[in-house]
N, CA, C and O atoms as CSV, one atom per row, in Angstrom:
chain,resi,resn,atom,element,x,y,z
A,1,UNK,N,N,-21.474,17.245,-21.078
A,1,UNK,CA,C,-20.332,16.860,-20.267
A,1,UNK,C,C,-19.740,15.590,-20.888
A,1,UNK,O,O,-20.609,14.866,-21.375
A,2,UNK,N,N,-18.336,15.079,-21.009
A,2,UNK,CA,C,-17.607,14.257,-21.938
A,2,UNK,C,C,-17.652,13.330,-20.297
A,2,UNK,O,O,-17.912,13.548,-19.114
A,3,UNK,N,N,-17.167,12.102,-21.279
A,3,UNK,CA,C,-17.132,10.796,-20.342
A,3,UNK,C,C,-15.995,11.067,-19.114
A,3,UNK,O,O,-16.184,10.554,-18.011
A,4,UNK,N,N,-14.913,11.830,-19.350
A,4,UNK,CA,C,-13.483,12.320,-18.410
A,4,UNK,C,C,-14.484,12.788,-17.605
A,4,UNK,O,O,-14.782,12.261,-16.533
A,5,UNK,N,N,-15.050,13.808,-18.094
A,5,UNK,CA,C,-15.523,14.970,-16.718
A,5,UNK,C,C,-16.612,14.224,-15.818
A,5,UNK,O,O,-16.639,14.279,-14.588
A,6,UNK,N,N,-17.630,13.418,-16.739
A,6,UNK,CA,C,-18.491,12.341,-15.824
A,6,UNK,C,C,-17.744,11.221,-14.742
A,6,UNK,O,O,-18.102,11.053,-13.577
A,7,UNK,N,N,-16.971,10.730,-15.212
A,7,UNK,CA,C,-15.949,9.960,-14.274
A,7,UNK,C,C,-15.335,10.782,-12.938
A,7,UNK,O,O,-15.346,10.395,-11.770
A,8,UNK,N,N,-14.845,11.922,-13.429
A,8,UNK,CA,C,-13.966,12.753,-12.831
A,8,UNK,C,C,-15.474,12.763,-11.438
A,8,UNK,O,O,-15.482,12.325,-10.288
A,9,UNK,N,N,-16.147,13.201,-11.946
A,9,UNK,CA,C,-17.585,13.564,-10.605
A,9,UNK,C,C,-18.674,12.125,-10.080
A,9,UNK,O,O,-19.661,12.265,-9.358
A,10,UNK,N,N,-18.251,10.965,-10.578
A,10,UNK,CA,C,-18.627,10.111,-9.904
A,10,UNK,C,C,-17.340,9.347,-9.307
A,10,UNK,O,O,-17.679,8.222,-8.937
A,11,UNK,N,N,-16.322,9.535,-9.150
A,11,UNK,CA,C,-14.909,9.330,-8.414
A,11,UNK,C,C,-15.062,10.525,-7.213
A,11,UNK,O,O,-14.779,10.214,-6.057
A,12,UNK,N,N,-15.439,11.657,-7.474
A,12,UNK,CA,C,-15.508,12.782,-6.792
A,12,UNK,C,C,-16.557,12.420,-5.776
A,12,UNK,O,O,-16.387,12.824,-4.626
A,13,UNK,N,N,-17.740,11.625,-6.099
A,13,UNK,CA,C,-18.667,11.553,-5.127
A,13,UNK,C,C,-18.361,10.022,-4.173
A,13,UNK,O,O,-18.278,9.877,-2.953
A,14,UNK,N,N,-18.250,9.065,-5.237
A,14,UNK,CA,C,-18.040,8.335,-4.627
A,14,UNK,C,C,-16.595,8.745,-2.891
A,14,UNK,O,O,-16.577,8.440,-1.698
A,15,UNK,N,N,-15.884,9.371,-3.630
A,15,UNK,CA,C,-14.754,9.585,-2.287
A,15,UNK,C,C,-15.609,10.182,-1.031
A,15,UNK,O,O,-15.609,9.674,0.091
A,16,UNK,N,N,-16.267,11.230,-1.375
A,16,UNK,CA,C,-17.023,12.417,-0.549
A,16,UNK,C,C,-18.024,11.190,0.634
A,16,UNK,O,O,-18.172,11.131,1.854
A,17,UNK,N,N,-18.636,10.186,-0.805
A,17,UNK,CA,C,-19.481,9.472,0.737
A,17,UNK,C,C,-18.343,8.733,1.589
A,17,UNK,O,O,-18.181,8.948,2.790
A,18,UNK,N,N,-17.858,8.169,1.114
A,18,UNK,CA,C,-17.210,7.058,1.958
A,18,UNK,C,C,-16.675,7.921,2.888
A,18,UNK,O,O,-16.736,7.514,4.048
A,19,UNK,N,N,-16.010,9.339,2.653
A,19,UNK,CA,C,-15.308,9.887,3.409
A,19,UNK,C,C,-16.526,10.390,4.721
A,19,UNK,O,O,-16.146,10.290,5.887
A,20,UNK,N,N,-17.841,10.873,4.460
A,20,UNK,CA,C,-18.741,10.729,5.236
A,20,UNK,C,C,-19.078,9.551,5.918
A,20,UNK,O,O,-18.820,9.649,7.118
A,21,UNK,N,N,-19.601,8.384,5.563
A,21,UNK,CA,C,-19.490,7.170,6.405
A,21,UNK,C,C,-18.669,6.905,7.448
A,21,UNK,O,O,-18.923,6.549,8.599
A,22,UNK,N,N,-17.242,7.216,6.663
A,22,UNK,CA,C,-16.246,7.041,7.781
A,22,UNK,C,C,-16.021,7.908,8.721
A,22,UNK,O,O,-15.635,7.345,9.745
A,23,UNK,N,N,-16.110,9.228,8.830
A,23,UNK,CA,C,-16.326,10.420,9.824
A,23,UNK,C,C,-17.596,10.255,10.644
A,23,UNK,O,O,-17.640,10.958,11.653
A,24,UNK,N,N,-18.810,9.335,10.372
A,24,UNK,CA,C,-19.760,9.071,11.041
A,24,UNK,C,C,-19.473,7.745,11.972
A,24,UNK,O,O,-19.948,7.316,13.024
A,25,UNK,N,N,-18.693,7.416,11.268
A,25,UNK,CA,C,-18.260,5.958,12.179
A,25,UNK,C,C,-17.958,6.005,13.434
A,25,UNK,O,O,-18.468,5.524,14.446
A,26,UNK,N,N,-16.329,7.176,13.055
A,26,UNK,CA,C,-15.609,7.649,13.766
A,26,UNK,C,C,-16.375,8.207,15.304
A,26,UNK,O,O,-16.007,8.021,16.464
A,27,UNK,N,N,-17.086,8.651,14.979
A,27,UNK,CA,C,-18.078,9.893,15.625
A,27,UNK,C,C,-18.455,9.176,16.704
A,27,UNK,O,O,-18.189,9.297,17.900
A,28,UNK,N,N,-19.337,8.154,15.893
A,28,UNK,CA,C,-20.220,7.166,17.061
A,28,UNK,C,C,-19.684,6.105,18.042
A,28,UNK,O,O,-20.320,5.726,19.026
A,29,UNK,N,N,-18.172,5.549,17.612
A,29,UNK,CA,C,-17.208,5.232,18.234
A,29,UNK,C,C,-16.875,5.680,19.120
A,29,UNK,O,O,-16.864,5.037,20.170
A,30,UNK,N,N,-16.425,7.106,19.047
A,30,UNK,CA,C,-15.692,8.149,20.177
A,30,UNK,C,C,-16.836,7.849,20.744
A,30,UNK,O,O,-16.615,7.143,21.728
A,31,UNK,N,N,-18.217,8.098,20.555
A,31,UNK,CA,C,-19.185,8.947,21.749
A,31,UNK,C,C,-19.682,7.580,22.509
A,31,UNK,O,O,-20.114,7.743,23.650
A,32,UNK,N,N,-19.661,6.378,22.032
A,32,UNK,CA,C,-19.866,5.418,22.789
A,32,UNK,C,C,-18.538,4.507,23.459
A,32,UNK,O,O,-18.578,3.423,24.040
A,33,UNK,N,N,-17.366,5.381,23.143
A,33,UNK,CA,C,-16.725,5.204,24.254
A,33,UNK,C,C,-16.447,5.421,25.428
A,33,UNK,O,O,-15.935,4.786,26.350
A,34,UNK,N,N,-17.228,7.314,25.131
A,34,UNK,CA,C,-16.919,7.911,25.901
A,34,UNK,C,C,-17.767,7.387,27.250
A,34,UNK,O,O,-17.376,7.002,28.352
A,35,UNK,N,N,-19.023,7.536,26.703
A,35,UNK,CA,C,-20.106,6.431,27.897
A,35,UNK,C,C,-19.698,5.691,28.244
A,35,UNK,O,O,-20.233,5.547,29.343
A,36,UNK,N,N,-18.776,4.707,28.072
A,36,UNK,CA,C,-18.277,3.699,29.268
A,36,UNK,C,C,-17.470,4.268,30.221
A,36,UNK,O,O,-17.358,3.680,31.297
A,37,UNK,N,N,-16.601,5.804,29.946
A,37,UNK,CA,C,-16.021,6.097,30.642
A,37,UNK,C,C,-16.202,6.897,31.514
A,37,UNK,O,O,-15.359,7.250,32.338
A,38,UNK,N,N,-17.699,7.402,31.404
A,38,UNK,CA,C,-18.326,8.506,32.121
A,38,UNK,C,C,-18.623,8.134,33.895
A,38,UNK,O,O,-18.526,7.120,34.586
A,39,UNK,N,N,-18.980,9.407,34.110
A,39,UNK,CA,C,-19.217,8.552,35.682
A,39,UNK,C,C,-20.636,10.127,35.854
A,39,UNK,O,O,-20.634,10.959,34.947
A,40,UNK,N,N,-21.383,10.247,36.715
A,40,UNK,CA,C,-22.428,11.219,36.786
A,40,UNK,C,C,-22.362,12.629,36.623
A,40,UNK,O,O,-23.183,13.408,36.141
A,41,UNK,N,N,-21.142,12.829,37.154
A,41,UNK,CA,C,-21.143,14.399,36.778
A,41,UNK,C,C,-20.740,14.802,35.173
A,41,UNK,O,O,-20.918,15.869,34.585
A,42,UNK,N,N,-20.180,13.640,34.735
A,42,UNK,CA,C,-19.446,14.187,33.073
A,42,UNK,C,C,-21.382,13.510,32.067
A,42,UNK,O,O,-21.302,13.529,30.839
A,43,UNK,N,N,-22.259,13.209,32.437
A,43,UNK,CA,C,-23.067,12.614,32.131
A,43,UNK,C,C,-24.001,13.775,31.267
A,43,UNK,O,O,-24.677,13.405,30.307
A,44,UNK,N,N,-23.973,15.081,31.662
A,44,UNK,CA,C,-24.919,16.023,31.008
A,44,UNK,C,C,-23.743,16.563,29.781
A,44,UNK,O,O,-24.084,16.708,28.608
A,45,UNK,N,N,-22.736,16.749,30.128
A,45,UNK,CA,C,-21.736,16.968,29.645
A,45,UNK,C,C,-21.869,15.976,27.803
A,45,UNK,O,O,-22.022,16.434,26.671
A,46,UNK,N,N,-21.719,14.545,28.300
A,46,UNK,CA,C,-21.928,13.268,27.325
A,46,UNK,C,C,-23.394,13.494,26.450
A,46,UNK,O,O,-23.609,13.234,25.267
A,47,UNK,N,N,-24.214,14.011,27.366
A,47,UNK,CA,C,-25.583,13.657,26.397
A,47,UNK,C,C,-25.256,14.626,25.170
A,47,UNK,O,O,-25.362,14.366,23.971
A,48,UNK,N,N,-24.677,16.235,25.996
A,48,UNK,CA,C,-24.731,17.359,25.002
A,48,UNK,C,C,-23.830,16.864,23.837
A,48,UNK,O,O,-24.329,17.115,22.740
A,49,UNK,N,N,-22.594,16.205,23.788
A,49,UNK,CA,C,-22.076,15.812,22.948
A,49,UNK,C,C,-22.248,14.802,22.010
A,49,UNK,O,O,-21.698,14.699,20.914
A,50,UNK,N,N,-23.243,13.898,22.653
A,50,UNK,CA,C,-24.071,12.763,22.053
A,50,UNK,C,C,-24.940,13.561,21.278
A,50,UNK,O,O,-24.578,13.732,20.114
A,51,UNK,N,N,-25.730,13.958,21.543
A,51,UNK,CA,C,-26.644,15.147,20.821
A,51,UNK,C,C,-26.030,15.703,19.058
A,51,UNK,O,O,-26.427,15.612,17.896
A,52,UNK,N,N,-24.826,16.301,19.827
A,52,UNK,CA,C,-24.167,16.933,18.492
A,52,UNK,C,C,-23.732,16.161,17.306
A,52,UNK,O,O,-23.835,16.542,16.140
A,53,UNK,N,N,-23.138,14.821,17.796
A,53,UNK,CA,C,-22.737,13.521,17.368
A,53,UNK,C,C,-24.050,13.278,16.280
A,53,UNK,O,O,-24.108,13.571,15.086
A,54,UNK,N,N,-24.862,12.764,16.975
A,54,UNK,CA,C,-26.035,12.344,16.277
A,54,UNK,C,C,-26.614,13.663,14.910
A,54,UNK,O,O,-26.970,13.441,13.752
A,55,UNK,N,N,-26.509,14.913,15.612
A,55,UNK,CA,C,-26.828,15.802,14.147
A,55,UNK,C,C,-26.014,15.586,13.561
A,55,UNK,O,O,-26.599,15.418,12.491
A,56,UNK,N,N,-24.486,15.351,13.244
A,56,UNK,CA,C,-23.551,15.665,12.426
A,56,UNK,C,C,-23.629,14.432,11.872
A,56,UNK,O,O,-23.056,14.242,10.799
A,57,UNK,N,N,-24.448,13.239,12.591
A,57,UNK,CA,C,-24.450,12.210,11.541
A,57,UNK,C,C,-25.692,12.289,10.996
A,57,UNK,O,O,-25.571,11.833,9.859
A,58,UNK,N,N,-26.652,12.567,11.151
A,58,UNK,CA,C,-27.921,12.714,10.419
A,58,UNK,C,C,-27.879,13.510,9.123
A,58,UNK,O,O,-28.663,13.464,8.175
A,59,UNK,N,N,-26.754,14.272,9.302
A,59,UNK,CA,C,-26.527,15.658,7.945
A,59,UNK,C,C,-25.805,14.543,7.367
A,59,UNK,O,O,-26.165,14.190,6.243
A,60,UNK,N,N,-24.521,13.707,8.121
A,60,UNK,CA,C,-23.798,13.305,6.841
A,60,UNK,C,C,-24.803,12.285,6.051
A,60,UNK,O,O,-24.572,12.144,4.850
A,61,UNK,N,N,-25.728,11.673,6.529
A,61,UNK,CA,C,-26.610,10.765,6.154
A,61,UNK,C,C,-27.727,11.451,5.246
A,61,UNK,O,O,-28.161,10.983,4.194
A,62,UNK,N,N,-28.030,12.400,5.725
A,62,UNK,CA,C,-28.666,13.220,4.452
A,62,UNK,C,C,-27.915,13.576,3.203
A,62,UNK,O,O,-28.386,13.627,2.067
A,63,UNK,N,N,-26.747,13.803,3.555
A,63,UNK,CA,C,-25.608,14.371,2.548
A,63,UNK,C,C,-25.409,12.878,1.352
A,63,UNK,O,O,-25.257,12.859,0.130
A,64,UNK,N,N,-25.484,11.915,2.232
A,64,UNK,CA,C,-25.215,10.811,1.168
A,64,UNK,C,C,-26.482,10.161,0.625
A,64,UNK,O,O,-26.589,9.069,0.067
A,65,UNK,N,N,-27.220,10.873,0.847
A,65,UNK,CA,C,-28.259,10.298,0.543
A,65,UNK,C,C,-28.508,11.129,-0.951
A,65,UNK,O,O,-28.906,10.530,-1.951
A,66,UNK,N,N,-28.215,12.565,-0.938
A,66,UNK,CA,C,-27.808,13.741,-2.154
A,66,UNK,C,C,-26.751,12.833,-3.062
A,66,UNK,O,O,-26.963,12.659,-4.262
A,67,UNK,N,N,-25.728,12.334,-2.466
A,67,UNK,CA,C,-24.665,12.160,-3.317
A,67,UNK,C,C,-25.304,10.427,-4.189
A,67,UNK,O,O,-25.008,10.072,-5.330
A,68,UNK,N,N,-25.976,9.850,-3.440
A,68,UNK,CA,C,-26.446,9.272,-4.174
A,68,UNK,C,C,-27.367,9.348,-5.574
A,68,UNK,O,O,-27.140,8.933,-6.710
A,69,UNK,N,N,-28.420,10.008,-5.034
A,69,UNK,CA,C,-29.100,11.008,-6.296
A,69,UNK,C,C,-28.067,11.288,-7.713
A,69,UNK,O,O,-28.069,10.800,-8.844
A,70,UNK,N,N,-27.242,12.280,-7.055
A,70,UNK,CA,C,-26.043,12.623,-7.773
A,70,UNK,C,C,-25.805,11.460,-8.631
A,70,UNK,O,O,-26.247,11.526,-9.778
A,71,UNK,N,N,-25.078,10.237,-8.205
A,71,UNK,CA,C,-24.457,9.055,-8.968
A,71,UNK,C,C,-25.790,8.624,-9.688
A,71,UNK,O,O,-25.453,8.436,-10.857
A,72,UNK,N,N,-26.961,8.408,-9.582
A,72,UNK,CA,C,-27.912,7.939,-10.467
A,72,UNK,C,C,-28.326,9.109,-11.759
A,72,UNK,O,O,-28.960,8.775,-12.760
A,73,UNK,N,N,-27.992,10.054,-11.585
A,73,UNK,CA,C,-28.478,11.517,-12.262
A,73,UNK,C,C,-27.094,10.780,-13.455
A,73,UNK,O,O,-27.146,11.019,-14.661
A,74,UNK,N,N,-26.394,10.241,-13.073
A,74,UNK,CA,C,-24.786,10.159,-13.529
A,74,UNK,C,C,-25.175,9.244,-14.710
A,74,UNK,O,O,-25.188,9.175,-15.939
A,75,UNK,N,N,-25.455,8.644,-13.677
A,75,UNK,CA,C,-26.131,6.822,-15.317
A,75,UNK,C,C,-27.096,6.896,-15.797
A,75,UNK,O,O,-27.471,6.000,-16.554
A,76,UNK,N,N,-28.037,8.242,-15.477
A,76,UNK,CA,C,-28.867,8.452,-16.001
A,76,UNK,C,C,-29.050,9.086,-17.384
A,76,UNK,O,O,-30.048,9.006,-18.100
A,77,UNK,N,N,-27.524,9.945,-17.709
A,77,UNK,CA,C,-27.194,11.360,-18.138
A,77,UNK,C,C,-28.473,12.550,-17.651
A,77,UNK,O,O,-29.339,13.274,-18.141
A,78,UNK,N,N,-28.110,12.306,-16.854
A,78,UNK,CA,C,-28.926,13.985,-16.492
A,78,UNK,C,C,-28.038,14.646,-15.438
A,78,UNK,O,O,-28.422,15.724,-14.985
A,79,UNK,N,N,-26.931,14.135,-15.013
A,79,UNK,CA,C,-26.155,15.170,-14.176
A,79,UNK,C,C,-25.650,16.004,-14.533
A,79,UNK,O,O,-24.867,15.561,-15.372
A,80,UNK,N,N,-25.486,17.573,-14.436
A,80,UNK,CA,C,-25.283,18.369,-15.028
A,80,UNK,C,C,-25.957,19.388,-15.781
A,80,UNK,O,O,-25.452,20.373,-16.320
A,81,UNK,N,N,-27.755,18.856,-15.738
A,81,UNK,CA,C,-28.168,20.028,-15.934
A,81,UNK,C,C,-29.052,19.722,-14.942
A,81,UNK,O,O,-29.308,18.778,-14.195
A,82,UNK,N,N,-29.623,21.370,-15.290
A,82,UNK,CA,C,-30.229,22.096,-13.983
A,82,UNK,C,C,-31.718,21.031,-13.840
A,82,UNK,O,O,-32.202,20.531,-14.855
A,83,UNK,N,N,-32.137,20.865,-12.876
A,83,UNK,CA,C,-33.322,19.852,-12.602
A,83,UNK,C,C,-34.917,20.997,-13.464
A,83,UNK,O,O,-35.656,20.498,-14.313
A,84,UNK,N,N,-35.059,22.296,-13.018
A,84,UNK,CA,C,-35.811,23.209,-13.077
A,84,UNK,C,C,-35.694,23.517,-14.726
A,84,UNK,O,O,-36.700,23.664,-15.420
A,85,UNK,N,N,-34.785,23.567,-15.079
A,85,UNK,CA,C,-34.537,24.421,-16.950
A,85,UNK,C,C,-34.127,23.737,-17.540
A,85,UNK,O,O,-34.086,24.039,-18.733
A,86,UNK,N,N,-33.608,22.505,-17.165
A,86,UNK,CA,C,-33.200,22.069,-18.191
A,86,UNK,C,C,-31.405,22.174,-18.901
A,86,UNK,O,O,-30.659,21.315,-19.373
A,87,UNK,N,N,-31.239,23.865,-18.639
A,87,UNK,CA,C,-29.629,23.527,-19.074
A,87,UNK,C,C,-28.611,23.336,-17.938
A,87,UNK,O,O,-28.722,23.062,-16.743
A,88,UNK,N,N,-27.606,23.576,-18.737
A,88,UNK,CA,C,-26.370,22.983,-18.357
A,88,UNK,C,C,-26.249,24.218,-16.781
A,88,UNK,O,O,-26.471,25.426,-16.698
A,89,UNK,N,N,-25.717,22.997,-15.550
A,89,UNK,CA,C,-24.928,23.569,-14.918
A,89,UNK,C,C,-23.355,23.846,-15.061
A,89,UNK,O,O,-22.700,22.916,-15.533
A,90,UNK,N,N,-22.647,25.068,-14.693
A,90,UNK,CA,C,-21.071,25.147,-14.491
A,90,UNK,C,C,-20.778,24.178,-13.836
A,90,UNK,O,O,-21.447,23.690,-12.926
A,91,UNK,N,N,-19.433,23.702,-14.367
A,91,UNK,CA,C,-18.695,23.275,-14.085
A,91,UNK,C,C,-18.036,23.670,-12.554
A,91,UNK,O,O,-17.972,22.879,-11.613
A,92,UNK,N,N,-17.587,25.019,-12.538
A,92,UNK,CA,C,-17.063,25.486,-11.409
A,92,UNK,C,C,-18.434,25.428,-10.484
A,92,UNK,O,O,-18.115,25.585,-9.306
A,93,UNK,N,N,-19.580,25.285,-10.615
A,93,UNK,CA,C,-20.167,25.031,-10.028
A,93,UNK,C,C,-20.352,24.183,-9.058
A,93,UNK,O,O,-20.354,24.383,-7.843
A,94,UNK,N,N,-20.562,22.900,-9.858
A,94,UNK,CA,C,-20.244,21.434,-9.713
A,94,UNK,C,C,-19.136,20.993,-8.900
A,94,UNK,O,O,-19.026,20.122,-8.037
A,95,UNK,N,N,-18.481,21.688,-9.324
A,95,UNK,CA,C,-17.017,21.467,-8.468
A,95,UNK,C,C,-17.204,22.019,-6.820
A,95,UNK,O,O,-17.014,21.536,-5.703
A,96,UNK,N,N,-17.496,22.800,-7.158
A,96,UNK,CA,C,-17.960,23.408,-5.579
A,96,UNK,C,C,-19.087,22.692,-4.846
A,96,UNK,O,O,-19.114,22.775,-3.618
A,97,UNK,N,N,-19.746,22.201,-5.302
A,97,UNK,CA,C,-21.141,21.634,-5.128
A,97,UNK,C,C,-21.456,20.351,-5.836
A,97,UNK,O,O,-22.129,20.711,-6.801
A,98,UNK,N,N,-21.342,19.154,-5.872
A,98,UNK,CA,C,-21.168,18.246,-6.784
A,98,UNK,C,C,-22.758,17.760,-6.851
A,98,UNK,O,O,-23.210,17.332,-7.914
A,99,UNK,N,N,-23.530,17.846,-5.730
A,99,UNK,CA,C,-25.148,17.675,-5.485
A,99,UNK,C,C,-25.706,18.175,-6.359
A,99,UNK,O,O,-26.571,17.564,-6.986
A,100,UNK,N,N,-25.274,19.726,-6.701
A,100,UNK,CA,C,-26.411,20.824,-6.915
A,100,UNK,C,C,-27.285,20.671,-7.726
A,100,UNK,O,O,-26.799,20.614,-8.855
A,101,UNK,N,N,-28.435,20.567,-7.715
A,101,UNK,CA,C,-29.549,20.462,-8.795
A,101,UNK,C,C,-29.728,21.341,-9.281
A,101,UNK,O,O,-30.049,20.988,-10.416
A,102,UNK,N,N,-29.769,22.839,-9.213
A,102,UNK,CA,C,-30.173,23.780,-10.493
A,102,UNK,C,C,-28.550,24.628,-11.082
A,102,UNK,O,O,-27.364,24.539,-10.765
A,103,UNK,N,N,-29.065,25.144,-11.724
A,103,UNK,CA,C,-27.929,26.008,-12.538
A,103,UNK,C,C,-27.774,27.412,-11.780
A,103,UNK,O,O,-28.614,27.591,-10.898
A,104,UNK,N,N,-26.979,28.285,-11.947
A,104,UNK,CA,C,-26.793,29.491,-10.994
A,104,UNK,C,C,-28.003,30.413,-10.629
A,104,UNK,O,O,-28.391,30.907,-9.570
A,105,UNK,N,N,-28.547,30.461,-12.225
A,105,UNK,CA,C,-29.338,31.670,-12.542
A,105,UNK,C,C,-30.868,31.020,-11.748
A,105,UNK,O,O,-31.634,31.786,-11.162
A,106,UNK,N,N,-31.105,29.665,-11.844
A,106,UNK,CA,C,-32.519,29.184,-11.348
A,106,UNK,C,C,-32.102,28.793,-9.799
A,106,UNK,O,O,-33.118,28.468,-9.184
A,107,UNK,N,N,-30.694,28.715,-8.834
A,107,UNK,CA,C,-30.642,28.530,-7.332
A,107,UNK,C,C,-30.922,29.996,-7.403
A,107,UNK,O,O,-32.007,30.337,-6.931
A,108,UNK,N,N,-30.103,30.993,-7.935
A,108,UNK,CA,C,-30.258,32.133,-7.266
A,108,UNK,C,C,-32.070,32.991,-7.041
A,108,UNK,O,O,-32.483,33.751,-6.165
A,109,UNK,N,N,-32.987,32.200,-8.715
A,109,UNK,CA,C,-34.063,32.875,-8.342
A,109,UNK,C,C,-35.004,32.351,-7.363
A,109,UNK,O,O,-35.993,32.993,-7.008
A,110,UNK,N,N,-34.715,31.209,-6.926
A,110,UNK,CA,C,-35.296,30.415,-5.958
A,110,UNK,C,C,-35.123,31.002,-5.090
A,110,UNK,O,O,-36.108,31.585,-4.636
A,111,UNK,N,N,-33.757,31.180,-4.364
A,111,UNK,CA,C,-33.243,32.119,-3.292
A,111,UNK,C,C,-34.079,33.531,-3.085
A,111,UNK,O,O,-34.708,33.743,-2.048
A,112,UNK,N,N,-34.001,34.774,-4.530
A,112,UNK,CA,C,-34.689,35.657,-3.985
A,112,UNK,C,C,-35.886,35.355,-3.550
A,112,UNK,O,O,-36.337,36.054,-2.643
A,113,UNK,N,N,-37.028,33.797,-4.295
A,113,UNK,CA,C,-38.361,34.013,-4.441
A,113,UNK,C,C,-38.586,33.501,-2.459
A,113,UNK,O,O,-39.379,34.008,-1.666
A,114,UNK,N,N,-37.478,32.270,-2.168
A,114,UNK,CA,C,-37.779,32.021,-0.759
A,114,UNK,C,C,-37.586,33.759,0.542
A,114,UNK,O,O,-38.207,34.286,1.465
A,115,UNK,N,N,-36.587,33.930,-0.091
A,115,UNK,CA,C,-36.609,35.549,0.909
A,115,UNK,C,C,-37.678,36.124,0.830
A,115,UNK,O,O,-38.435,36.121,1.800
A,116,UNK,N,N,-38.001,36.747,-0.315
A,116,UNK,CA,C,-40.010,37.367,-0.364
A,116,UNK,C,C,-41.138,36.240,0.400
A,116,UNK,O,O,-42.160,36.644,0.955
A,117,UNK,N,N,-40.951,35.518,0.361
A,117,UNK,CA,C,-41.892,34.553,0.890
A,117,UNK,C,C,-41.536,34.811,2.806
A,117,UNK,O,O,-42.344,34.972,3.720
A,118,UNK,N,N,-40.328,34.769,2.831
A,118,UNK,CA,C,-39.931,34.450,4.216
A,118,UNK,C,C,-40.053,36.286,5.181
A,118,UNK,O,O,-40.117,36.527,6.386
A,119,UNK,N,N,-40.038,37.381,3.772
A,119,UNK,CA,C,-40.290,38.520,4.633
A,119,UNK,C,C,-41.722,39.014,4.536
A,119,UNK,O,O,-42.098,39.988,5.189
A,120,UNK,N,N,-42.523,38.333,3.711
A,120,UNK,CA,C,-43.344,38.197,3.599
A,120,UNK,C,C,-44.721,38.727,5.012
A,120,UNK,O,O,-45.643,39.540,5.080
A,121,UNK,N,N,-44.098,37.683,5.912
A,121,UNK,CA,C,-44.927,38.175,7.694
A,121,UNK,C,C,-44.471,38.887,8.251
A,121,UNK,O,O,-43.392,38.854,8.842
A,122,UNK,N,N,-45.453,39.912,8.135
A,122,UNK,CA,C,-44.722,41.239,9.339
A,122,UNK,C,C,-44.787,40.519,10.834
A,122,UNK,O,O,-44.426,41.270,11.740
A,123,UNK,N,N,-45.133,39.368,11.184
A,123,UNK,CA,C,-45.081,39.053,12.715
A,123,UNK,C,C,-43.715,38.227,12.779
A,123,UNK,O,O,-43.313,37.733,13.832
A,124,UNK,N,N,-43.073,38.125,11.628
A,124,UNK,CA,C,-41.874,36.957,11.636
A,124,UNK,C,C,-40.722,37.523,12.698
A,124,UNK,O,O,-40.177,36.809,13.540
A,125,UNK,N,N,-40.490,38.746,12.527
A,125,UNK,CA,C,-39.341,39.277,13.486
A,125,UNK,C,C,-39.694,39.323,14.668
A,125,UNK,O,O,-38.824,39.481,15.525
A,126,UNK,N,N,-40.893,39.213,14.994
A,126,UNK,CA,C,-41.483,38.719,16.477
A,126,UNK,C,C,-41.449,37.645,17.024
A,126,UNK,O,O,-41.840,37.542,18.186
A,127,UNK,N,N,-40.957,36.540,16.302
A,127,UNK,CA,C,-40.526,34.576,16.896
A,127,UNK,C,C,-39.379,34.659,17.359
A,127,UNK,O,O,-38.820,33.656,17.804
């Protein structure tokens, strides 16, 4: 990957967190406003939405916690290939996915090997 395209994806990440931070901000703002404005009956109502609040910030907080990875993989030169093989991930990949640690061919065999694993228990369709 040339120095343009490395720039191009640590500009790309850098935007993605901040733009997460700030949608988490946002989030926790609204929902602790909303609590001052609540009164008992809107109160189960508030928690359920407090609830949701809090996952959607825990993902974005996981998410930047990836995109960080990402930016060190960056100064590291190792962004861009696959963590597992070694080569190069796509581009269009990347683009879609700026995190992604493996290359197509090693997410996808991961994928079939977790499905065999996961149909693995004949009692599983019973949970």
């Amino acid at each position: 990957m040339n120095h343009r395209q490395l720039d191009y994806f640590r500009q790309k990440l850098i935007q993605w967190k901040a733009a997460l931070k700030k949608e988490s901000e946002e989030k926790t703002r609204e929902v602790l406003q909303s609590h001052v404005d609540a009164d008992l009956t809107d109160m189960a109502t508030r928690e359920y939405d407090t609830d949701l609040t809090l996952q959607a910030c825990n993902r974005n907080d996981e998410l930047a916690l990836e995109i960080d990875k990402a930016l060190q993989r960056i100064d590291e030169g190792l962004y861009g290939y696959c963590e597992e093989t070694g080569e190069k991930i796509g581009l269009g990949r990347l683009k879609a996915n700026p995190v992604t640690l493996y290359c197509i061919e090693e997410q996808e065999r991961r994928e079939r090997q977790q499905k065999l694993y996961n149909s693995s228990d004949p009692y599983d369709e019973d949970l």
